[in-house]
N, C-alpha and C positions, 0 to 999 in steps of 0.2 A: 789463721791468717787468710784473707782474699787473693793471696797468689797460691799459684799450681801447690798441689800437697806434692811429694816424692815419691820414687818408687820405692815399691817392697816385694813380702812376699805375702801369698793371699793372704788373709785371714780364715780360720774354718768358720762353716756359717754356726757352727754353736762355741764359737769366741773361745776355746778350748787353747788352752798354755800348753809349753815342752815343760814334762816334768821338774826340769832341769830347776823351771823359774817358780816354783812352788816349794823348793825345797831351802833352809837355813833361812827363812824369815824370821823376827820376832813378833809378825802375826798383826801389827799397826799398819794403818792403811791409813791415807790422804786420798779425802776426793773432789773434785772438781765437778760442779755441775755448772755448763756452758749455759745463756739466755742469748739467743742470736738479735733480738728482738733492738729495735730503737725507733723512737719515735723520728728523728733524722740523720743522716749521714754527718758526722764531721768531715771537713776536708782533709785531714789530715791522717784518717784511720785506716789503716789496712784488715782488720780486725771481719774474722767470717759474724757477719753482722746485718739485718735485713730491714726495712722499713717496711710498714704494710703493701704501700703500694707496688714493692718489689716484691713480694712473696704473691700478693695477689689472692687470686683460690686455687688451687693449684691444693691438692686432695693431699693430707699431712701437714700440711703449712699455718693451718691457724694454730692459736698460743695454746689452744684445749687440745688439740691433737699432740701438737710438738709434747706437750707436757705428762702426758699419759705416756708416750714413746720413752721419755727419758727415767718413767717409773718402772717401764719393764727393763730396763737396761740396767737401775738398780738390781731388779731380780736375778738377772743374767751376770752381774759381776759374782752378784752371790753362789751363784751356780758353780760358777769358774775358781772361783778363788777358793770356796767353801768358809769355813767360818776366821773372820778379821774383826777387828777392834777398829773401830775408824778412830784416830786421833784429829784429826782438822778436817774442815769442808768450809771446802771457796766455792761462794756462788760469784761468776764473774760475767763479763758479755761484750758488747751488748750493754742492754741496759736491763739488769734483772728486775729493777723496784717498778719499771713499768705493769710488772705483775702486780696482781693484787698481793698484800701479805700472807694471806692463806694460802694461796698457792706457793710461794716457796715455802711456808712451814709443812705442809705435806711432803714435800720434796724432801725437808731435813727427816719429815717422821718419818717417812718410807727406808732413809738410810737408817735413821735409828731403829727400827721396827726389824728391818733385815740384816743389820750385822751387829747394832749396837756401838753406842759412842762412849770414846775413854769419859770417866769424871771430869777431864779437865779438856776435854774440847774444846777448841778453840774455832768455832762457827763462824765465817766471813759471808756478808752480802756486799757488792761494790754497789753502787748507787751515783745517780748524779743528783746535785744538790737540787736542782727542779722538781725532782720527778718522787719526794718523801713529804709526808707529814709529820704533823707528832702526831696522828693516830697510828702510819700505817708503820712507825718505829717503834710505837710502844705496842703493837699487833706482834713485830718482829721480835722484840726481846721478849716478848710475852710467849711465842712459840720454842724460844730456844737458842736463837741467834745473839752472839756474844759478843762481834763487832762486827762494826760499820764501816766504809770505805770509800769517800767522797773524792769524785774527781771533781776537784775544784780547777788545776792547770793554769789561773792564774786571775790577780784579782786585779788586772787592767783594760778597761772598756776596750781600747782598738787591738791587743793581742786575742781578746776574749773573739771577737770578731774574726781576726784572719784565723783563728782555727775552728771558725765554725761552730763557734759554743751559744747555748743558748739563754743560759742562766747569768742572772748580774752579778756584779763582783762580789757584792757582801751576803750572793743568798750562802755559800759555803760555810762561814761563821754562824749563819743562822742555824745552817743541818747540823750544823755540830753543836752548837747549843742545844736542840730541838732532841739529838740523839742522847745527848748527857740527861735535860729533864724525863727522857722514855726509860733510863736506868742501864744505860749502858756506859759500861768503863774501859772499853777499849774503840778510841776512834781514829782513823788515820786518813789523812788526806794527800793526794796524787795532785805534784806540779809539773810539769813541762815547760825547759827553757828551751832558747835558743828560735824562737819561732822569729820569721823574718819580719822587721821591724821593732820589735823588741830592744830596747836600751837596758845598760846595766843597770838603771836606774828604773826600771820599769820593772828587771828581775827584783831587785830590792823592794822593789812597795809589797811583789808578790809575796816574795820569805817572808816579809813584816807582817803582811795580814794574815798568812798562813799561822803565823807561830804567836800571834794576838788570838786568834780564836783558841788555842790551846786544844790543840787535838795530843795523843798519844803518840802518834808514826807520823812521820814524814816523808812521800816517798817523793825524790827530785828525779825527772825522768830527761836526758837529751832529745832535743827533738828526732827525730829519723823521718827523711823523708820516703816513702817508700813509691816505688814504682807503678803508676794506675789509680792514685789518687786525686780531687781534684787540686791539691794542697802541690803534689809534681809538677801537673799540667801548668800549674799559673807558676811554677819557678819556671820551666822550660817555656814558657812564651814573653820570660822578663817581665813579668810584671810584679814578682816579688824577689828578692835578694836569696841566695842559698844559703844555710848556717856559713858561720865560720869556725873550722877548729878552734882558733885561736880565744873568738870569742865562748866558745861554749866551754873552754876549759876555764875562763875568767870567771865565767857564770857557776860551774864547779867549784871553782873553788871559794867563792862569795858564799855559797849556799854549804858548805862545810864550816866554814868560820862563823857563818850564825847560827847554824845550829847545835852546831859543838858547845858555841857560847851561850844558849839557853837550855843545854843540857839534855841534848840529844846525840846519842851516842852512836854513831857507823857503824852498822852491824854486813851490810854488804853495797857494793857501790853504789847503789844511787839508794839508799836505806837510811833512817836515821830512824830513831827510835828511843822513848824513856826507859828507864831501867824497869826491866820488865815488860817492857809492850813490843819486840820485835815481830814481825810476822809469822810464825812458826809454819802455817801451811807453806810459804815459799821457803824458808829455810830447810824444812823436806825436799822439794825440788834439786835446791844447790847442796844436798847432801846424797841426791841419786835414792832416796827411797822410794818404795812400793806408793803408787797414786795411780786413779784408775781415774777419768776426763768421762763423764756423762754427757751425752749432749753430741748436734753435729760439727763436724770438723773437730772435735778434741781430742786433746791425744794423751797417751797412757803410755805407764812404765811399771812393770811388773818382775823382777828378776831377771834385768838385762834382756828384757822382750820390749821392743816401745812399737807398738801400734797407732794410728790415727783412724778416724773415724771418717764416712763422708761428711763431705760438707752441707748439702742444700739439706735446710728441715724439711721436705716433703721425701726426700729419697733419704732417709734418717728413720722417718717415720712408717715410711714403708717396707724398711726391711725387717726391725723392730716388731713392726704388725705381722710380718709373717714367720715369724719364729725362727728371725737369724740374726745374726751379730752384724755392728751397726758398722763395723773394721772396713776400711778400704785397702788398709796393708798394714805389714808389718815388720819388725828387721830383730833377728835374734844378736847383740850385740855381742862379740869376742871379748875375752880375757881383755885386752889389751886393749880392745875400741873401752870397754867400760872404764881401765886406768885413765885412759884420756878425757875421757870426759870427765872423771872426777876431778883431775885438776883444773881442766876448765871452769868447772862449776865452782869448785870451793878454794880458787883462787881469787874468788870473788868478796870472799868472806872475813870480813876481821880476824875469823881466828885462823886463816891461811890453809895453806896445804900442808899434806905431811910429807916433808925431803924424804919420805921411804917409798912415795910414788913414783918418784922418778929413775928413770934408769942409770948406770952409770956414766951412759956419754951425757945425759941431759945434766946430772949434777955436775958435771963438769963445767958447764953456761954458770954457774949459778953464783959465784963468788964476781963474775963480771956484773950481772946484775945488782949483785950488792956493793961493788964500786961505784955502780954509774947512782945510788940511791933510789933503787928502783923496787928493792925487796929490803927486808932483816929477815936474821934468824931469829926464833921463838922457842929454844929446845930445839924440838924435832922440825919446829913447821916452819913455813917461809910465807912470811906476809907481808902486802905492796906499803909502801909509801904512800905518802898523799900524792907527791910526784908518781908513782907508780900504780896510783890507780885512774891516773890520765891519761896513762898509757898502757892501760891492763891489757889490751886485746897483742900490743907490740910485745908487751912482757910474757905473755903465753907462747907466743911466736917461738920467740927466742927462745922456752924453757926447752921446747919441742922441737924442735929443728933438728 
């Protein structure tokens, strides 16, 4: 993110774990490699994310530099971790397909090269529908790359506008056509509601065009405005309207009803998905497994260890260049800080949490939640309602209190 990173504790410059977090893996690793890089700012992004003319020269900063930085950081996880199976790699940003294709397929071979990928990896580039071919897709499945990740965000000329997008409504159908004839069978496309001036009738055209082009994943995102954007700036001087709860839960749950009813199934709140096409690198995340963030500002979880990176690619690239780790901090998490966050995380998830995470005063909440129709039981686990995933962040409140 472009707001302040957190404090921690140092990082050592050779990126060196407590043994602690090295031990009872099963040895699978998730990894993220960050593209800071965009051709231009959305208003609306908070995202550690750079344009040329922002990065400038400024010695580490070009996309040759940054990219060589983030191949020794491959070697360095290697170092650290010693030998893993990577099961999934998310390239995300940014905008990664700004690269040429060869450069991210180096990127995948140096992880494959250095730790080796499960048979069944599951390889993600996110992409904006502008910025692909069908050469540089069929470059991409040709190297190794398994899906595709289209932010499309909405297929209405004036919302495509107030968030700053640059691409027209129906190039998203086209990148996902274009990526189906390059021979890829997993494609999934990114929507954003609630942007101001937006009508329910405008989120409609979007679900409509989104699920006419037939992608695999569906991911529906609420807007968020975040703070320091120019997308803030113009709510705070009124010249654009702020979300409305009320409206963003309508637009929720629009966007559940149609896609349930073209047979996409919820696999965590804002997720839908074919049977079989869920996002497995994020479902690692919301399950608290080992993933190591390449890249500046990315951040890492290792065995209840989560570090962050710096953010600017030129002090990324120059610590890299001098044989240290690219950590700006890091926080050894407690027994208990990790229970919490697991049900944070994987109450997010269709298949709930497990009621044996909780402690005995929190299950005591938990039969009130199941009156007000906020949760069921599952067996063991406890999963929201569609009501209760409107209010997921209140219903975590409550479990924890």
């Amino acid at each position: 993110m472009a707001g302040p990173l957190p404090d921690g504790d140092p990082v050592p410059d050779d990126g060196s774990l407590p043994a602690s977090a090295l031990t009872g893996t099963d040895g699978s690793l998730a990894m993220y490699v960050h593209i800071p890089f965009c051709a231009s700012r959305c208003g609306y992004c908070d995202f550690n994310t750079y344009t040329a003319a922002e990065l400038g020269a400024a010695p580490g900063a070009s996309q040759t530099s940054y990219m060589a930085a983030a191949l020794d950081e491959v070697a360095l996880a290697r170092r650290v971790l010693g030998p893993r199976t990577v099961s999934s790699v998310f390239v995300g940003g940014g905008t990664p397909t700004l690269l040429a294709s060869d450069t991210l397929v180096t990127v995948l071979s140096a992880i494959r090269d250095t730790f080796g990928l499960a048979d069944d990896a599951e390889v993600t580039t996110e992409a904006n529908p502008e910025s692909v071919t069908h050469e540089s897709l069929a470059a991409l499945r040709e190297g190794g790359f398994t899906r595709m990740s289209f932010g499309m965000q909405s297929a209405v000329p004036h919302v495509l506008r107030t968030l700053d997008r640059v691409h027209t409504p129906g190039r998203a159908a086209q990148a996902v056509a274009e990526a189906r004839a390059a021979g890829f069978d997993d494609v999934s496309l990114d929507l954003i509601y609630g942007t101001p001036g937006e009508s329910i009738a405008d989120w409609r055209t979007s679900l409509d065009a989104a699920l006419a082009a037939g992608p695999d994943h569906i991911s529906a995102y609420a807007l968020i405005v975040e703070d320091g954007t120019p997308l803030a700036r113009r709510i705070r001087r009124g010249e654009l309207p702020a979300p409305d709860d009320d409206d963003l839960a309508d637009k929720y749950l629009l966007a559940d009803e149609l896609l349930e009813g073209a047979g996409y199934g919820w696999y965590e709140l804002s997720n839908w998905a074919r049977p079989g096409h869920p996002c497995r690198h994020n479902v690692a995340y919301w399950l608290s497994a080992d993933w190591w963030g390449i890249g500046a500002g990315a951040h890492s979880h290792v065995g209840g260890v989560r570090w962050w990176n710096v953010k600017h690619p030129a002090a990324y690239a120059e610590r890299l260049g001098t044989g240290r780790s690219p950590g700006q901090a890091r926080e050894v998490l407690t027994a208990d800080q990790r229970r919490v966050e697991q049900v944070l995380l994987e109450i997010r998830l269709a298949e709930g949490v497990p009621a044996t995470l909780l402690t005995p005063t929190e299950r005591a909440g938990v039969d009130d939640l199941v009156a007000r129709d906020l949760l069921v039981r599952r067996d063991d686990r406890l999963v929201l309602t569609l009501g209760g995933r409107l209010l997921a962040d209140a219903v975590v409140r409550d479990l924890l209190d």
